[in-house]
C-alpha positions, 0 to 999 in steps of 0.5 A: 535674789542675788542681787538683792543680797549684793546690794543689802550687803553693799549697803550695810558694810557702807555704813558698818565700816564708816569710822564714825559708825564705830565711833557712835557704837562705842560712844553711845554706851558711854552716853547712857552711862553718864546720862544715868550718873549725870544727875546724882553727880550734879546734886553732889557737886552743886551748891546747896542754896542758902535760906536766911528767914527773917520774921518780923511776925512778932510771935517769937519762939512759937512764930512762923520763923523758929518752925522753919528754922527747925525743920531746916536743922533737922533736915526734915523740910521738903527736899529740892528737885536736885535732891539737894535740902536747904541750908539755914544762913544767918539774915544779912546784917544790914537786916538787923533792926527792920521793922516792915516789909517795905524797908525790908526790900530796900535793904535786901536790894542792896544787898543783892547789888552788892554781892558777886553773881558768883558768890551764892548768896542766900535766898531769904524769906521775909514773914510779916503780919499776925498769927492768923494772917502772915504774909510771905515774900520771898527774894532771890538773887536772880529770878531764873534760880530753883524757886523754892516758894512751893516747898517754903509754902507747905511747910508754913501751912503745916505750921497754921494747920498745927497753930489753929489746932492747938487752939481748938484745944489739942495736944501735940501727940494729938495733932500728929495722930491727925496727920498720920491716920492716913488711910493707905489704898491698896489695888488688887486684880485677879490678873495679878499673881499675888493678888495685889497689884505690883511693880512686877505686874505693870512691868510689861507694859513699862517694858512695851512702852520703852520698846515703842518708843525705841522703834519710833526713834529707830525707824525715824533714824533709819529712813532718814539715813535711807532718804540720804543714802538716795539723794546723794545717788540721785545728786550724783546720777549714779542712781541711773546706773543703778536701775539700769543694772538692777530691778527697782524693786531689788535697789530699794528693799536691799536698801532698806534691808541693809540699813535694818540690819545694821540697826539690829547690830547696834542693838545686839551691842547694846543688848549685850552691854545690857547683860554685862550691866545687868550682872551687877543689879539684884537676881531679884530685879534681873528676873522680874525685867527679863520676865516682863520683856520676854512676857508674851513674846514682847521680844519677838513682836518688837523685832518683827514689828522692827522688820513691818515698820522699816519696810513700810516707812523705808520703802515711802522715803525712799521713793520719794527720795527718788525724786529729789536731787538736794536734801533739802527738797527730800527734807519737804517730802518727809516732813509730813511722813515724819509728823505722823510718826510723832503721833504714836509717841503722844497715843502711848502715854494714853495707851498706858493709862487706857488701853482698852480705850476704843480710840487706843483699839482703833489706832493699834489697827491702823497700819501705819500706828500698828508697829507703835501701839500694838506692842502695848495691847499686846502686853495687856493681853489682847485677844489674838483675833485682834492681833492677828487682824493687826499683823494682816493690815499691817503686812498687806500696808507694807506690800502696797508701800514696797509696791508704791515705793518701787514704782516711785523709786524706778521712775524717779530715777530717770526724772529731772527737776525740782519734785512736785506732789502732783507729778509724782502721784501720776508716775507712782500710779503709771500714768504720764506726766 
């Protein structure tokens, strides 16, 4: 046990005292920042694009044009996805006097080669045809620019919707009346406290579905750090010093120990620039997040999830890491390994929407799954009988991985040459070569 201790403090002060861990601690709180803020100062800072329309419809003050022109004004248009609405511009003045769509391409093509790349030159929208059949196209400078032609499109539908009923004979008051005796669905359960179904009570498993997704990075990053930190001592043979002073099995789990711990300290730091954060947001807001991320123990099952999941994933990379002596070779061992950890990130979308669904049951059971998706069963309140059988899977898993790892790790220590899947299944299982 002692040595145990020495090697996981060997290991994690390894990676604690490095300049870069610092570094990377004290960037990542800058990074989130500017991830949340990026955004808004983006649509700030960016150029609202320009609309010119022209209509060559015909209809005049009741026409396709002067209803967009309008709803461009007033800001009432549809907004971009930067959050950014469309400013009207004056149609360029070679546009003056153009009477179909096609002498309208030319031009506007002429235009365009005329005009900097730089300069944000309109977009503009030609409407040709008749009141009941009016044909669209709109141009842009350059074809990879935020197409527009969705938002354009709902609002000229809005305008024949609005066209064809007053021919029927309504009224305007009449036609708004239409549009808004919108019939609002509300969801209630008796699981909710107040009865409606809110934010708050969908909070849990938002707030699991965040965890999982935080253990599969981690526990990805983690092993790989682990898959390194064995191919640099094997490269170097200092892995057969190692064995030679240490029993395999103490050199691994002080491996996987000390770079879990080091995870749980970047999480302690990260949880507490979370408080400090979360003293400026609203109490209201503040205790509905504690709630559903302390609801059923979510904490607690997410750090011993945290403890199951490096256990099981580090003891696999670092027995098969045992066997390589360049990343490369490593690298084309984990990669299968890898691939299955993505699986969970694609079945907790699912497990979201169903999570009852006997699919989403069958892989929170599956060991290897269980860190991922059980967080989400059990914020939706499965049974404890379920639970419970997911924790002995997963812990008689973990075991059988720590065994297989050990034995690889040990004998992969004192073998040479490039690894081969065949051979490393007859040392693992203690047979020779």
């Amino acid at each position: 046990m002692r040595r145990l201790l020495l090697i996981l403090r060997r290991e994690y002060l390894a990676y604690l005292l490095t300049p870069g861990f610092f570094i990377a601690l004290v960037t990542l709180p800058l990074v989130l920042g500017v991830t949340a803020v990026l955004p808004s100062l983006l649509s700030r800072h960016t150029p609202a694009p320009k609309v010119a329309i022209l209509d060559l419809t015909g209809i005049g003050a009741e026409g396709p044009g002067r209803y967009l022109e309008a709803k461009i004004r007033e800001g009432r248009t549809r907004n971009l996805p930067q959050e950014q609405a469309a400013v009207l511009a004056p149609p360029p003045p070679g546009l003056v006097g153009v009477r179909t769509p096609q002498e309208a391409a030319e031009r506007i093509q002429a235009f365009y080669r005329e005009q900097d790349p730089d300069a944000n030159p309109p977009i503009i929208l030609v409407l040709a045809g008749g009141a009941d059949a009016v044909e669209a196209r709109l141009w842009t400078p350059r074809a990879r620019l935020i197409d527009l032609s969705g938002s354009l499109e709902d609002d000229l539908s809005e305008w024949s919707r609005d066209r064809r009923m007053t021919a029927l004979g309504l009224s305007e008051a009449d036609i708004r009346q239409v549009f808004e005796a919108g019939i609002d669905v509300q969801t209630y359960s008796p699981e909710s406290r107040t009865g409606r179904v809110t934010l708050t009570d969908r909070l849990p498993q938002l707030a699991a579905l965040g965890v999982s997704y935080l253990l599969v990075t981690l526990i990805l990053a983690g092993s790989g750090m682990i898959l390194t930190s064995v191919v640099e001592e094997k490269s170097s043979r200092v892995i057969e010093v190692l064995v030679t002073s240490a029993h395999p099995a103490e050199l691994l789990l002080g491996k996987v120990l000390g770079v879990l711990c080091l995870f749980l300290t970047v999480l302690g730091v990260l949880a507490g620039v979370g408080v400090l954060a979360a003293g400026q947001l609203p109490a209201g807001l503040i205790r509905e997040a504690a709630g559903a991320i302390f609801n059923n123990g979510l904490l607690g099952w997410a750090t011993l999830f945290l403890v199951f999941g490096f256990l099981l994933y580090g003891s696999i990379f670092a027995g098969l890491a045992a066997f390589c002596e360049t990343p490369r070779e490593a690298q084309s061992l984990a990669t299968p390994l890898s691939l299955l950890m993505l699986v969970p990130l694609i079945l907790v979308v699912s497990a979201l929407q169903a999570p009852d669904s006997p699919v989403i049951r069958a892989a929170a059971l599956f060991p290897p799954f269980t860190p991922f998706l059980m967080l989400l069963r059990i914020a939706d309140g499965a049974p404890a009988w379920e639970v419970a059988t997911g924790l002995a899977l997963m812990a008689a898993t973990t075991a059988g991985a720590i065994w297989i790892g050990v034995q690889a790790y040990r004998t992969g220590a004192l073998t040479q040459g490039p690894p081969r899947l065949l051979a490393i299944l007859r040392h693992t299982l203690g047979r020779k070569a």
